[in-house]
Every structure is written in C-alpha cells, then in structure tokens.
N, C-alpha and C positions, 0 to 999 in steps of 0.2 A: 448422428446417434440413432439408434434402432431402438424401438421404444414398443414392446406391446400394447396393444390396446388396453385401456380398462375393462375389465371383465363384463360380458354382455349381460348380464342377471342382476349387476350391481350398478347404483350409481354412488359418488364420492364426493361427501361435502368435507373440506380441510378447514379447519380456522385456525389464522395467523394471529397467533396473541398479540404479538407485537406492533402490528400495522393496524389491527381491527379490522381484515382484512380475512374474508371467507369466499371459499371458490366451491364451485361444483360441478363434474364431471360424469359424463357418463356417456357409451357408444350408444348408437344410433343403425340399428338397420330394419327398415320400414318401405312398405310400398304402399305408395298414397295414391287410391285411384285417380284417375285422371292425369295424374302427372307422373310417377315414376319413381323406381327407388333411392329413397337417401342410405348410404352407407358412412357414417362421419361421427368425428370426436367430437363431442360437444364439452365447450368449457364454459364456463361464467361466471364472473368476480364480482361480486356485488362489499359493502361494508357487511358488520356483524349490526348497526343500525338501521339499516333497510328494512324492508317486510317481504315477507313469501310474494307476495301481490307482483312484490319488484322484479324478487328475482327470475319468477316465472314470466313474466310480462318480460325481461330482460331474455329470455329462452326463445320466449315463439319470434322477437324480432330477430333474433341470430338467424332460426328457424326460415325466416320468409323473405329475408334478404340472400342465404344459402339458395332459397328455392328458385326466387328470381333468377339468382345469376346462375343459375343451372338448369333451368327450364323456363326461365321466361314466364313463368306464371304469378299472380299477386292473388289475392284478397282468398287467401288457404288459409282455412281452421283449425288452428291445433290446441286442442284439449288439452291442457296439461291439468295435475293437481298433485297435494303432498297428500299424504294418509296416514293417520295413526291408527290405532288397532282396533277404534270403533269410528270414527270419522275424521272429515276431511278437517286440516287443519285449517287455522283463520288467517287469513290472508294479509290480516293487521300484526299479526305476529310477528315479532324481530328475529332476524335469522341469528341473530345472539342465543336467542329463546330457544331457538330450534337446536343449536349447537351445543347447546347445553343440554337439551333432552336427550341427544343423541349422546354426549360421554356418559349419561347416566344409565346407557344401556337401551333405551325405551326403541320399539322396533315405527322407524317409517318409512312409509313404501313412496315413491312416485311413479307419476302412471303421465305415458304420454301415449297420444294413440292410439290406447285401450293397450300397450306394454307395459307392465310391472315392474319395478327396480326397486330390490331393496338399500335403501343410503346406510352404507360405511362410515365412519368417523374415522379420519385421520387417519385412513390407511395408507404406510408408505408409497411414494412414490418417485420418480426421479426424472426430475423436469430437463435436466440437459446434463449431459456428461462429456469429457470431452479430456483427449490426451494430450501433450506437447506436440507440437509438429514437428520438433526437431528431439531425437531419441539415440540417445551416446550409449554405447555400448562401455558396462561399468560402472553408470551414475543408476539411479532409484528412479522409479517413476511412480506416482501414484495418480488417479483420475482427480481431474477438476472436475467439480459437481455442486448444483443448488440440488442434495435430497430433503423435503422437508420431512420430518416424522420418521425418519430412518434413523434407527439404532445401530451404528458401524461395524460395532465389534460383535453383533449377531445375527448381520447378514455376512453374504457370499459374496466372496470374489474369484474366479477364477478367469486367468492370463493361458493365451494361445501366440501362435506364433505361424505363421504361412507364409510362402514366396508368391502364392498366386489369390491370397484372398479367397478361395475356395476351399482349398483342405487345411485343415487347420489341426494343429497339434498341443497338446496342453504343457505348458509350462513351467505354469507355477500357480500358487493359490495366494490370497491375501489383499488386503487392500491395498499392500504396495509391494512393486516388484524390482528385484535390483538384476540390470539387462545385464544378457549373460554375452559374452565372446560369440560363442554358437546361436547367437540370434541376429547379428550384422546378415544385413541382407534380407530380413525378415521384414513383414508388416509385422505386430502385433493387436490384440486382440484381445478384450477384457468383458466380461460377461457379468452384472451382477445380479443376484436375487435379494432385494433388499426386504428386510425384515422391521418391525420399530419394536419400543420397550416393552410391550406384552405381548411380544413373537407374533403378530398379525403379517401374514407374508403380500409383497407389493409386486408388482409383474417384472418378470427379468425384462431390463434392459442390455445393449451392449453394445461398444466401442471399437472403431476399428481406426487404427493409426494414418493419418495422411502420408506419412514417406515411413520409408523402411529405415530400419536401425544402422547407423554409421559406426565407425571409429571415428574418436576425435583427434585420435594421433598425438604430435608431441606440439608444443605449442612454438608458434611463433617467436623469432627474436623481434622484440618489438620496442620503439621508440622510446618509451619512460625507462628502458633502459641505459639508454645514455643520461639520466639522472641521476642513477644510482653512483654513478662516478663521483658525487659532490655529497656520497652519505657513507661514503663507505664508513666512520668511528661513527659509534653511540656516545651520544652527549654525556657529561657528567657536571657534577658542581652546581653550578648556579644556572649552568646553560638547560635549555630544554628543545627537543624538535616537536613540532608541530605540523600534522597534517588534516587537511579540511577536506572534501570530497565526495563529489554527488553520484554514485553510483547509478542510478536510472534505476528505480524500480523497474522489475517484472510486469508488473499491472501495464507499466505507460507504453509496454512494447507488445502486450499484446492486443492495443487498440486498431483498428483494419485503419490503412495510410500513412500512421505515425512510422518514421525510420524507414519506409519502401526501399530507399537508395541502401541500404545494408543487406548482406547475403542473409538469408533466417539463419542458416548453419551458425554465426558470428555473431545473429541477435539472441540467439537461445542464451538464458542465463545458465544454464549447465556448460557452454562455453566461457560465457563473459565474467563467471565468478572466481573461475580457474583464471584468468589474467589478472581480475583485478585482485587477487590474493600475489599474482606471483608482483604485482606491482609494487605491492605494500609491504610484501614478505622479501621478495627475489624465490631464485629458484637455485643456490646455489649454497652449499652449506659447510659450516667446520664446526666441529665439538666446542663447547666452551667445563671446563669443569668448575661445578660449584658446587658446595658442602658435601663433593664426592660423588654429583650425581652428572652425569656427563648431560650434557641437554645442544641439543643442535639450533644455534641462531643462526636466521636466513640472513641473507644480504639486504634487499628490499629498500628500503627508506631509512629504518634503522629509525623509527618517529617513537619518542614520549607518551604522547597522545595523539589519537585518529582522531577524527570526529569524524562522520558519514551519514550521506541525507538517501533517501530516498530507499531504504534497506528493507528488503520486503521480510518477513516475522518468520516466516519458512526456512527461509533462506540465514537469516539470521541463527537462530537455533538450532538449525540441521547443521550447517555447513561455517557459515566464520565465525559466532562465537567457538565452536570446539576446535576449528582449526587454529584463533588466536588463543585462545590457553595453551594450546602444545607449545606455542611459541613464546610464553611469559607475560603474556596478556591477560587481565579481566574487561569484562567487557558491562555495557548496560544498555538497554533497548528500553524505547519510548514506543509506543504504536503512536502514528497523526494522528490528535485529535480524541485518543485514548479508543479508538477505533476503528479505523482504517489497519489495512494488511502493510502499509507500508509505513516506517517511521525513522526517528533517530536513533545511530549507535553513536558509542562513545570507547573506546577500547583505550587500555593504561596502563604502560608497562610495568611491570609488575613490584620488580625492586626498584622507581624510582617513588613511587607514589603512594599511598594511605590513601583509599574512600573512605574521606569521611561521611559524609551523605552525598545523593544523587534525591533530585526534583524534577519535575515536570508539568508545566503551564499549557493552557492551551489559552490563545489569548482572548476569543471570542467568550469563556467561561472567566477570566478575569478581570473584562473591561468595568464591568459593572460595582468591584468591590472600591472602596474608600481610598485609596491612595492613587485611582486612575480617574476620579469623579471629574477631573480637568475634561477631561476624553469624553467620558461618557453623559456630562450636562449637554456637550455640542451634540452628539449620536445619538440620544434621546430625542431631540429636535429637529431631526434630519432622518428620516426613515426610508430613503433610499440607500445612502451610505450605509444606515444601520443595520440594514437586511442584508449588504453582502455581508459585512465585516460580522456581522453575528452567523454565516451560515459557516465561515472557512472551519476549519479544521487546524489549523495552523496551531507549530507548539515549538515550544523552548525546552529544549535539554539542559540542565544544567547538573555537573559533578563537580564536590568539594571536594577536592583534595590536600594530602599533608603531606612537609615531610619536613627535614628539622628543620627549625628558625620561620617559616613561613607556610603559608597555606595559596593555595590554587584555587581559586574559580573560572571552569571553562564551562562555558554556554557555547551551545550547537543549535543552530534551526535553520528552518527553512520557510523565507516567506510566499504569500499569497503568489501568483505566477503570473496574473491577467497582466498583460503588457500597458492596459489602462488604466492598472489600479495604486499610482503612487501614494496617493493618499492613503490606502490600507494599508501598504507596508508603513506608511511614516507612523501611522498608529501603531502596530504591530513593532514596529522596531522602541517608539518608543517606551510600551510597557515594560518592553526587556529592559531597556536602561535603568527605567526605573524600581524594578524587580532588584536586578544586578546591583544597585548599587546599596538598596535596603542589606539586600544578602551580604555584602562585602562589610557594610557597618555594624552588621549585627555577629558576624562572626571578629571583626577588630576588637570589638566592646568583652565579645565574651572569652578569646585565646589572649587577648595584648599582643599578637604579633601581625605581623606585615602582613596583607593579602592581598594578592595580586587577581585581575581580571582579564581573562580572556574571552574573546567572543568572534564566533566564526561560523561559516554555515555557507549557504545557497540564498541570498539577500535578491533573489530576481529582480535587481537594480542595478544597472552600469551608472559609473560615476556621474557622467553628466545628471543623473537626474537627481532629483531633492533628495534622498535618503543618503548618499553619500557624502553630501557635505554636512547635513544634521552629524551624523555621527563623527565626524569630523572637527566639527566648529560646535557641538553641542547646542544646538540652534537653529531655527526656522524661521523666518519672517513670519507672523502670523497672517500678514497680506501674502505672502508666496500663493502661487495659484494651486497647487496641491492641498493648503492649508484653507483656501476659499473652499474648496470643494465639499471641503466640513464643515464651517462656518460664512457664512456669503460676508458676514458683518465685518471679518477681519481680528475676530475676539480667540482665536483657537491658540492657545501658546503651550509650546513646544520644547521642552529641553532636558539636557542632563548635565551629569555632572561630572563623567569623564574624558580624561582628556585622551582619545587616541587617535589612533596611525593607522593604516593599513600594514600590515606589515609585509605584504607582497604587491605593496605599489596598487595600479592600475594597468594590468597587464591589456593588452588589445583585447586574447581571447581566454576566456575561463570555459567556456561554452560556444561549440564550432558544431552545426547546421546548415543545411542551405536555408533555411527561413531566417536562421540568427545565427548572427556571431558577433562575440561582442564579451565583456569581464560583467559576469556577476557574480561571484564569489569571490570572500573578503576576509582577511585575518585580523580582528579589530584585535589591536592592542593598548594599554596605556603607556603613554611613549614619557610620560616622568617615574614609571618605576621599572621601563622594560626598553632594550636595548635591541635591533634584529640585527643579528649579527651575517647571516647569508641566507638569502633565498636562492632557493632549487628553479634552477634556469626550468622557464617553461617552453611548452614546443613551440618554434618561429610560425609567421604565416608561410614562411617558406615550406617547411615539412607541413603543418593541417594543406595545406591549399593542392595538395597530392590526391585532396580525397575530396569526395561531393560530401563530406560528412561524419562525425563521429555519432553512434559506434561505427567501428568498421573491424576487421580482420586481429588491427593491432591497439587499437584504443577500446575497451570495453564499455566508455560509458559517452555519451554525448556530453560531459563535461571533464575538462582535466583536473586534478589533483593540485592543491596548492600546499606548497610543502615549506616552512621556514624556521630557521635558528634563532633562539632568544635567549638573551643574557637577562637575567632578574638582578636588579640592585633590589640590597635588604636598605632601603627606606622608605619611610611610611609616606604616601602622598596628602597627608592630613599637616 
C-alpha cells in the first residue's frame, strides 16, 4: 500500500477509546550537524495513562536508535517539548489530559529541533489497505482496511484499471466495486481520500492488486456430487435431513503458510462459496409450483437443516443468507464469541419448520452463572486452565423449532481447536449439555409436547479422545486424565443426561490436511427418541488421498460435510 506521508507542518496524536491506547505521529526531515539528514515517519504509542515526560522520552530513544543505526553515532541531543499557547506543557501531565485538551479545540504545538508542529486530533488516517489477491471477474470487491477515525460514506474512493501498472484508467467510484468483463487481464487500482465525521480530510492513500483480474469460468464437476445421488427426495413426515459443516472461514485462509498446498485461485472465497453453495444447493434445477407461485428447488442435499461453523459475517449477509432464502430457507447467524467476523449459521427450510426462538452462549461468559458452579468451584482454583478457558471465544447456536405435535432443538458449535486442550472442550461440551437439557425441560413443561434434541457442529475431538465417549456414556471419570488436569484431587464430576449416538458413526475422515486427518465433526442425536435412517456416504481415503489436502479445486473447505436422515418417534423420553 502507498500511504502519503503525514503532512510536514502537522503532527497527529489519535486516541483509541477502546484500548486506552494514544499514538503520535508526525514526518521528520532535519539535518543535524555533525551527522546528517533524517528524512522519516515517526510514530509512537504510549497508554492515555503515561505522561508527556514518557511519551517524549519514548521519541528521542526511537530518535537515537534510528541515528545509530544509520550513522553510527550515540550520545545526540534532541530537544523536544509540547506547547500550549503561553507555555510548555508539564511533563507529569497524562496524555489522557492532553487528548482531551486537544478535542476541546485548545491549540498545541511540538517542537523538535527548534521545528514546529502543530498536533491534529484524530485526524483520519489509514494504517493498511489491502485487496483480495484473487479477483473474479463479476463478483464485488471492496478494500480490507484498519481506517481508524474515518467516516466511510464521506470519504473518496475511486477504482482504476491498467495492463502495465503505469497508465491507469478510471473505472469506477465508491467503496466497493463490482469487476466488470472489460477488466479480466487488468490490475486494478483503488485510491482513497479518507475523510472522518466533521469532514477533517486524511492523506490519500492507494492500492494496487497483486494479480490481474481472472474469469472464474464454469465450475467444476466435483466429488460431493456423487452424494447428491442418495438426496435426490426431500424428507417429509416425521423424517428430517440434517446437515453439519465447517466451511473454513475467510480469516484462517488468509493467514501466510496456512493451506500453501492449495492453488489461491481455489483458496479465494469468491471461488469456494460458489461450490460450497452448489454443494448444498446443486446446480441443477426444476420448477416446483406452490400457491401458484413457481419457485425453482435446486438438487443439492435436499437438507431440513444446515448447521455451518466457520461462516465469515460478510459472507454470510452478502452472499448465503440471500442466496438461501431464494431457495426456501431462513437463516440465523451468531458472530464467535459475539465478536469475531467469523461465527455460526443455522439455515431451515422453510415450510418444514416454525422459529420458535434462536439463542446464543458463549461458554467462557457462562461458566461462572449457578447452574455451571460444578465447573467453575474447580476453574476458580486452578488459574491456568482458567485463563485459557476464559480467553476462547467459543459459542453455542442454538434454534427452537415447531411444527405439529413436537418441537426441535438444534445446537451448532464449534469447540476450542488447540489439539492440547481436551479438557476445555469437555468443559465447553459440558455446559452445552447442560444448557440443552434445561432448554428442552423448560419448553416440555411449558408446550406439553415431545421435544427432541439435536446437536452438531466441529467438536475438534476424534473419537478416541474423552469428549466422544462423555457424550456418549454421559460421563467421565472424574480421575480420567483430562479431568485431573482441572482437578489434580480427582473431585471434578462430569455429566448429563442424554442419551446419544452419533449419528454418522465415526467416519475415518471429517477433516483431510496434511498436518491432520482424522473425524471431528459429529451429529449428536438422542437415540431413544430418534431413529437415523441413512447417512450420506462420505468421500473414501481412496478419493481424499488424490490430493496433498483439502481445500483444493473440488472440495471447498478443509472439512467434509456430514449429511444424515432421522426418523423422530412422538415419545417423550421422560
């Protein structure tokens, strides 16, 4: 990214409300006898509890460490000071103090050098900008950007387009642009003047695309298509399809190493959302007429309910919830942790099912209430487990559904990931049970009818290890070594109160990497009031072992889709 300097007459102190976190900025060009010119961006982040003493004493050592390592020189003088409109400000002063004088209008200068700078408040600026690397010809693009103090809809955006990165043609204006046919083979190129809410204008920055704009072409016939052969009828009556499904966030693909063995063309989610829709949809279609209004169902899964982990908030909003409504879908979205970009959907066909309510837990925000006091007497006394387990982010979806004679409860999540941390998941898995099972007695108590429980998600646990047969056997040893790791005494007890199944077994692979391969994702069912009638064959090692890895070309996400059939008996497991 191409970032102008800060203006040379100004310097720029920001305060982050939210961190108590203030920086300050400002260019630098100076010739200091005996040594030579500095020409350089000076930045420096001190608290809003610091003192000027700090943050200036924090300057000159930036200052003379620069100097060193670019001339070899030490023990250099540098004057700095703040100044208000009749003298120097006090050095004990909080730069809280300062931050504050400064929205109040009040004029201060600093002076390094015997240079003058008058300090700005909160003048836009924009720390990194940055486009997709992979750029389809037809899909939207808009910048990824940290701008702090920028007001969006009152700055400038304009989009260029060049074959050689040097001449450049303008294309379009706006914060976001939707690539045109006549730009394949292009870089592009995005320019902003960013403004904030009382029009204070910040230095244009601008953006220039790593690859030129592709067509994505027509997609692939790809493997999950030989599964659709076992969905071709949509369920009715008492049966219900179920599918669970960890899509990969966005976020974890654009980490530098994660996925390397994937083409980017294939890791781009402007690819991989187009398969995994055509996976869950199909791509093949026939009118269906109802109440005379023709509406076209896809082939796809032909599922009741989706669940899906990993669903970035963008992507969600922009692209499958509107694409699952065209199709007879509502949908409902959690963010991780009620803030993270990535979280849980829930999508439900539409004439099988009534929302009744939808909820969401984060478990590290519920350990601590009265019905988990089991949990949290041992993780009070234990402040290494209690620090991770309070930092996750980790949450429970769950949607109540109707329809006659019975009511649905499906829970969605996704536990903690660390491949060390059985212990957290068994916590984490337990509050759900416990959650679940309140919920399911409290809505028996209050309809008088059957309620049935589901639960399903990305459980980052393969069967061998303790969370698979807890949920299983409703039960832990409390000596189990998972369980010591809370408890050293043996006192940690563990359980619930339903009784289920997996209902797609223990398949070898759920999840295919070269680091990992191995099932962790699971269709908990209660196997006395629910029947699985057929699971959707999963891909053999035979077909994954074709590839160093999913995603790849024809698999969208580094985990497969588990898809199954359930028959609901109306009796009450009470």
């Amino acid at each position: 990214m191409k970032n102008d300097s800060e203006d040379e007459n100004f310097a720029h102190f920001r305060f982050y409300e939210k961190t108590g976190r203030c920086e300050f900025s400002f260019y630098l060009d100076v010739e200091i006898p005996d040594v030579g010119v500095i020409k350089e961006d000076i930045q420096a982040a001190r608290q809003t509890s610091d003192t000027i003493s700090s943050l200036l004493k924090h300057i000159q050592n930036k200052l003379k460490k620069s100097i060193h390592d670019k001339f070899s020189k030490d023990g250099i003088c540098i004057p700095t000071s703040l100044r208000g409109t009749n003298q120097d400000l006090q050095g004990t002063m909080k730069l809280g103090t300062l931050g504050k004088s400064l929205s109040d209008g009040k004029t201060v200068m600093f002076s390094i050098w015997g240079q003058e700078y008058t300090i700005l408040y909160n003048t836009p600026f924009i720390k990194e900008m940055k486009l997709l690397p992979i750029l389809f010809a037809g899909c939207s693009i808009k910048p990824k950007f940290y701008p702090p103090f920028i007001y969006i809809n009152m700055s400038e955006f304009v989009w260029y387009k060049s074959k050689d990165k040097e001449h450049w043609s303008e294309v379009g204006t706006g914060f976001q642009y939707c690539i045109q046919k006549g730009d394949v083979d292009h870089y592009l190129k995005l320019k902003c003047t960013p403004y904030n809410y009382v029009g204070a204008k910040g230095n244009i920055s601008e953006v220039i695309s790593e690859n030129r704009v592709i067509c994505m072409g027509e997609l692939p016939k790809c493997p999950f298509e030989d599964r659709h052969k076992f969905t071709k009828k949509w369920s009715n009556n008492m049966e219900l399809r179920i599918v669970t499904y960890n899509i990969l966030a966005e976020r974890y693909t654009a980490i530098d190493g994660n996925y390397s063995y994937c083409e980017p063309v294939y890791l781009s989610m402007e690819y991989r959302k187009q398969l995994i829709l055509k996976e869950l949809l199909g791509n093949n279609s026939y009118p269906i007429q109802s109440d005379s209004i023709f509406r076209y169902f896809l082939i796809g899964y032909k599922a009741d309910i989706i669940c899906l982990q990993e669903v970035d908030i963008v992507h969600y909003h922009k692209f499958f919830g509107p694409k699952m409504r065209e199709n007879s879908y509502y949908g409902v979205f959690r963010k991780k942790g009620n803030r993270l970009t990535e979280g849980l959907a829930c999508f439900v066909r539409r004439n099988r099912y009534s929302l009744m309510s939808s909820r969401h837990l984060v478990y590290s925000q519920e350990v601590k209430k009265k019905q988990y006091s089991h949990i949290w007497k041992h993780l009070a006394k234990n402040k290494k487990v209690a620090d991770v387990f309070l930092k996750q982010h980790t949450s429970l979806q769950v949607v109540v559904l109707v329809c006659p004679e019975r009511i649905l409860i499906v829970a969605n999540t996704h536990l903690y990931y660390h491949p060390d941390a059985n212990s957290i998941r068994l916590l984490q898995a337990n509050i759900a049970t416990i959650y679940l099972d309140d919920l399911k007695n409290f809505y028996y108590r209050q309809c008088k009818t059957d309620v049935h429980v589901i639960f399903c998600g990305d459980f980052n646990s393969d069967h061998s290890k303790s969370l698979y047969p807890f949920m299983i056997q409703g039960r832990i040893h409390p000596k189990h070594k998972d369980c010591l790791q809370v408890d050293e005494h043996g006192n940690l007890l563990l359980n619930h109160k339903f009784h289920f199944t997996s209902a797609c077994g223990t398949p070898l692979y759920t999840n295919y990497t070269p680091d990992y391969k191995g099932c962790l994702d699971y269709i908990f069912v209660e196997d006395n009031t629910m029947e699985v009638k057929q699971v959707i064959p999963l891909p053999d090692e035979t077909e994954l072992s074709q590839y160093n890895g999913l995603p790849n070309k024809y698999y969208p996400s580094d985990h497969v889709a588990l898809v199954a059939d359930l028959l609901i008996n109306n009796r009450n497991s009470w």
